[in-house]
N, C-alpha and C positions, 0 to 999 in steps of 0.2 A: 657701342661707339669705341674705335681705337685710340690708344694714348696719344696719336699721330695727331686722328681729327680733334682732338680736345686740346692739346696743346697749340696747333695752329689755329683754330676757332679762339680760342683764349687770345693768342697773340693779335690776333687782325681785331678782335673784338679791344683789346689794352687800346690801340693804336687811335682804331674807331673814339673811342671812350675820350682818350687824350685830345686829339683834334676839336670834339664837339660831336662830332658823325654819328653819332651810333643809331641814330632815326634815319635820315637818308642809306645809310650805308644795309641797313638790316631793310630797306626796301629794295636796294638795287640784289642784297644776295638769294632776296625770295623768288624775283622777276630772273634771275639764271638760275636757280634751284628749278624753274616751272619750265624752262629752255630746255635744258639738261634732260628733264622728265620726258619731258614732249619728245627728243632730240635724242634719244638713246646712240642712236650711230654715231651722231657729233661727240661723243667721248670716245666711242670706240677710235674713230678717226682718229682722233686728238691724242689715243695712246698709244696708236698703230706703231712699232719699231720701225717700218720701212719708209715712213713720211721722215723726213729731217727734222731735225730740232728746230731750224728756223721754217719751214712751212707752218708747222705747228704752231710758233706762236705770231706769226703772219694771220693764221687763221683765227686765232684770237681777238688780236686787234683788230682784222676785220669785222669780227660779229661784234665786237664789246665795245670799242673805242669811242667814246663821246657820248654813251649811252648808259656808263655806270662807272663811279668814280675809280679814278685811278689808282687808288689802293687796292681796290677791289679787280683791278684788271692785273694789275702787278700781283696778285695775290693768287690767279687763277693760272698765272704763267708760272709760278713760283712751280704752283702743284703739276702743273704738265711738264716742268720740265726734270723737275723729283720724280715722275712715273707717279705719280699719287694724285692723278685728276677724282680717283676711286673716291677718293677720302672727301671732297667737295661738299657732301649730302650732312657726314657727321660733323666738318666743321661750321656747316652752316645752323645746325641744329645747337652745337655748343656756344654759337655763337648767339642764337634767339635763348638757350638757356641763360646765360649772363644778361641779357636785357632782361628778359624777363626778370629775374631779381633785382635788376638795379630800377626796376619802373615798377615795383611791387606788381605784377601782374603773373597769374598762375593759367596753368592749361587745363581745359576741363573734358574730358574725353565724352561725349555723350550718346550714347548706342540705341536706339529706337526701331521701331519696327517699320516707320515710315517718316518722310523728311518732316521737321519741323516746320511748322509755318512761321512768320517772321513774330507774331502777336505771342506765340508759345517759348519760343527762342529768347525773345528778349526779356520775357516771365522769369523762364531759368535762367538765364544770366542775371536776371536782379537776385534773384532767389540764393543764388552760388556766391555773387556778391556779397550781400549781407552775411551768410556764415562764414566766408573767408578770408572775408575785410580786405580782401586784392579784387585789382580789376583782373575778368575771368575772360580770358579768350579761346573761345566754344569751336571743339573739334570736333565736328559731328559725322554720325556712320551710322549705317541703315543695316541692318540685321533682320532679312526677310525670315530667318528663322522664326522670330521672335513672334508671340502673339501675339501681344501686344506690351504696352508699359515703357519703362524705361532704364537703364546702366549708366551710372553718373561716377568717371572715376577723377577723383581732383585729391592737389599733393597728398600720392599714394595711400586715400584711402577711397572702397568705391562701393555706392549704392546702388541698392540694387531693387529694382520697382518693378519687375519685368513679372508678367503672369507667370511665366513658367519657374522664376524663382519661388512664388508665392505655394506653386500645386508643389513642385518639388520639397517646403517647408512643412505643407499638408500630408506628404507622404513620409515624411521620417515620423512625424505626429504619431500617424498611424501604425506607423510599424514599431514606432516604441512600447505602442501601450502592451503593457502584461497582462492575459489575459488567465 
C-alpha cells in the first residue's frame, strides 16, 4: 500500500470517525470497491487524459450521486482529479484497516481445498474468536492444490492444517534421522 493510499484512507476514515459515519461509509466504499472491480474500464475511462476534467467528474456524479454519501463522492472526485483514481483500492483497504481496530475486529485469511459450508464457517469463526478475543471477519480461498485440510492466517501468525504440511513435516522427519 502507498503513503498516498494510507494517508488518504486515514484522512476520509478521521472524517468518517468524526461525523459518526464510519459503518455507513465503510459500506458505501465496499459497494464502489465491487464497481470498480467489476468495472475495470470505468477507471480507465475516469483517468483517460483526453476525457476533460469536467466529463470525468460529470461521470461520477452520474454513477454515484445519491447512491453513496457525499463524502465518499467528494472523495472519489478528489482522487480522479489528483490522477490517483489508481490509489482508491489501498485507501479503501486503510480505510477497513482503521475500522477494523477501532471495532476490535481482526481479518482471518482461510485457504481450504474446497468452500466451506456455512455449519463449518461459523465453527471456525467461533473457534478464531475465542483465541483472539476480536470479532473475526473470514476471508476465505479455495486452493485446489491442496489435498486436503486447512491455512488459517490471523494478526500475522498462520496455521497450518493442510495434509501436505503434515507429509512435508513427515519428510524432514525422515531425512533427519542419522543413520
Amino acid at each position: 500500500m502507498t503513503d498516498t493510499a494510507v494517508n488518504y484512507g486515514n484522512s476520509l476514515y478521521e472524517l468518517s470517525a468524526e461525523e459518526g459515519l464510519t459503518d455507513p461509509m465503510l459500506s458505501d466504499i465496499e459497494a464502489v470497491a465491487d464497481i470498480f472491480r467489476k468495472n475495470p474500464e470505468y477507471i480507465r475511462l475516469l483517468s483517460e487524459i483526453s476525457v476533460s476534467k469536467e466529463e470525468r467528474l460529470k461521470l461520477i456524479d452520474d454513477a454515484f450521486r445519491g447512491s453513496v454519501h457525499q463524502y465518499l463522492l467528494n472523495f472519489i472526485k478528489l482522487l480522479c482529479e489528483g490522477r490517483m483514481l489508481s490509489e482508491f483500492y489501498g485507501c479503501a483497504r486503510q480505510f477497513r484497516k482503521r475500522y477494523n481496530v477501532d471495532h476490535n475486529i481482526t481479518e482471518a485469511v482461510v485457504t481450504t481445498a474446497y468452500a466451506l459450508d456455512s455449519a463449518r464457517r461459523e465453527a471456525l469463526r467461533d473457534k478464531l474468536e475465542k483465541m483472539s478475543g476480536k470479532e473475526v471477519r473470514l476471508i476465505e480461498k479455495v486452493d485446489t492444490g491442496f489435498i486436503a485440510g486447512i491455512r488459517v492466517e490471523i494478526d500475522g501468525k498462520q496455521y497450518e492444517g493442510t495434509v501436505t504440511a503434515r507429509l512435508d513435516a513427515m519428510k524432514k522427519q525422515i531425512t533427519d534421522i542419522k543413520i
